[in-house]
C-alpha positions in Angstrom: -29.3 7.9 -57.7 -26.3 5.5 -58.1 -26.3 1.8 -56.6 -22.9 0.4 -54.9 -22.4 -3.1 -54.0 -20.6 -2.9 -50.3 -19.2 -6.0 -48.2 -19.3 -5.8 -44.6 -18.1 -8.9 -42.4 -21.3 -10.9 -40.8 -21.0 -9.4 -37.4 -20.8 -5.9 -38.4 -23.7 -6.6 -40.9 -25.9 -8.0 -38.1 -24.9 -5.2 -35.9 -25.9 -2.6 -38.3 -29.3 -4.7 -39.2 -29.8 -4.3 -35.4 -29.1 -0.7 -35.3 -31.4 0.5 -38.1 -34.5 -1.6 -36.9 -33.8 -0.2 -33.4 -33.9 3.2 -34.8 -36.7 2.7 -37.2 -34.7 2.7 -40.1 -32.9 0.6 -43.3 -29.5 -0.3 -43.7 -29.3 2.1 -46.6 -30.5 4.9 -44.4 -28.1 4.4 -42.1 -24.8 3.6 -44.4 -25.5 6.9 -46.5 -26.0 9.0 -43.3 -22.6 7.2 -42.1 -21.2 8.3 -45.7 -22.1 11.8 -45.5 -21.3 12.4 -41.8 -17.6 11.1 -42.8 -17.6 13.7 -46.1 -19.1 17.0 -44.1 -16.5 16.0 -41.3 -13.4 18.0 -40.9 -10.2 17.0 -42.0 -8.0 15.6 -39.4 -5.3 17.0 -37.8 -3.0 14.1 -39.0 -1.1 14.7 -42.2 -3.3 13.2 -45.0 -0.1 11.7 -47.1 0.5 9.5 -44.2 -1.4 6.3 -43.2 -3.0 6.7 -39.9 -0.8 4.6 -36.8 -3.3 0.9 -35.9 -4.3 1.8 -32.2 -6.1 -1.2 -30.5 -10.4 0.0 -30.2 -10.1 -0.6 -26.2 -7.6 2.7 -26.0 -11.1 4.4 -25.8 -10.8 7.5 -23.8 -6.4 6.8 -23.5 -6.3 7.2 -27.2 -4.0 10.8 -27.2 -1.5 8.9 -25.3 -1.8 6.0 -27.6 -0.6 7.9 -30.2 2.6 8.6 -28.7 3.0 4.9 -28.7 4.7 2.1 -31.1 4.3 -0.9 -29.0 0.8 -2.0 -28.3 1.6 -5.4 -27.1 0.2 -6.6 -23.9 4.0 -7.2 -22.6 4.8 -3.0 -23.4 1.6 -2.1 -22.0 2.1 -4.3 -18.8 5.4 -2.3 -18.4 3.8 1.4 -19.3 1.4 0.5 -16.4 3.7 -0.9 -14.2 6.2 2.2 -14.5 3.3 4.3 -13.6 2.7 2.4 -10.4 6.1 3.1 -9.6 7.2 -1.0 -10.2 9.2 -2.5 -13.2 7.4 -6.0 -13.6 9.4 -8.9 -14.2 9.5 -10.1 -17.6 
């Protein structure tokens, strides 16, 4: 068994502590089943050469019509919804 020294930011840390006791388990448990659910996990669809476009987490579900996006700030995505209502907002 090999050891690894990881650093995770304080609030992911805590949320992780929270996560194994709430599932009856230890941090380790949980990081190597993370670890091993990336590994047995498919290659994506995305080229692997290239880096992987930043999409804001609150695209959620919207995320497939995130990707066709290069914009993500609040002004472009006032206008995106905006066009879909049919209105060009003022800027």
């Amino acid at each position: 068994m090999m050891k690894a020294t990881i650093e995770f930011d304080d609030a992911l840390y805590r949320r992780l502590k929270v996560e194994a006791a709430r599932r009856g388990r230890t941090v380790r448990d949980l990081v190597a089943e993370g670890v091993r659910h990336v590994l047995d996990s498919p290659p994506s669809t995305a080229d692997a050469s290239t880096t992987a476009l930043w999409q804001p987490a609150w695209f959620g579900s919207l995320r497939t019509y995130a990707a066709a996006v290069d914009d993500h700030a609040m002004s472009a995505v006032k206008r995106s919804v905006a066009r879909g209502r049919g209105a060009e907002p003022a800027r």
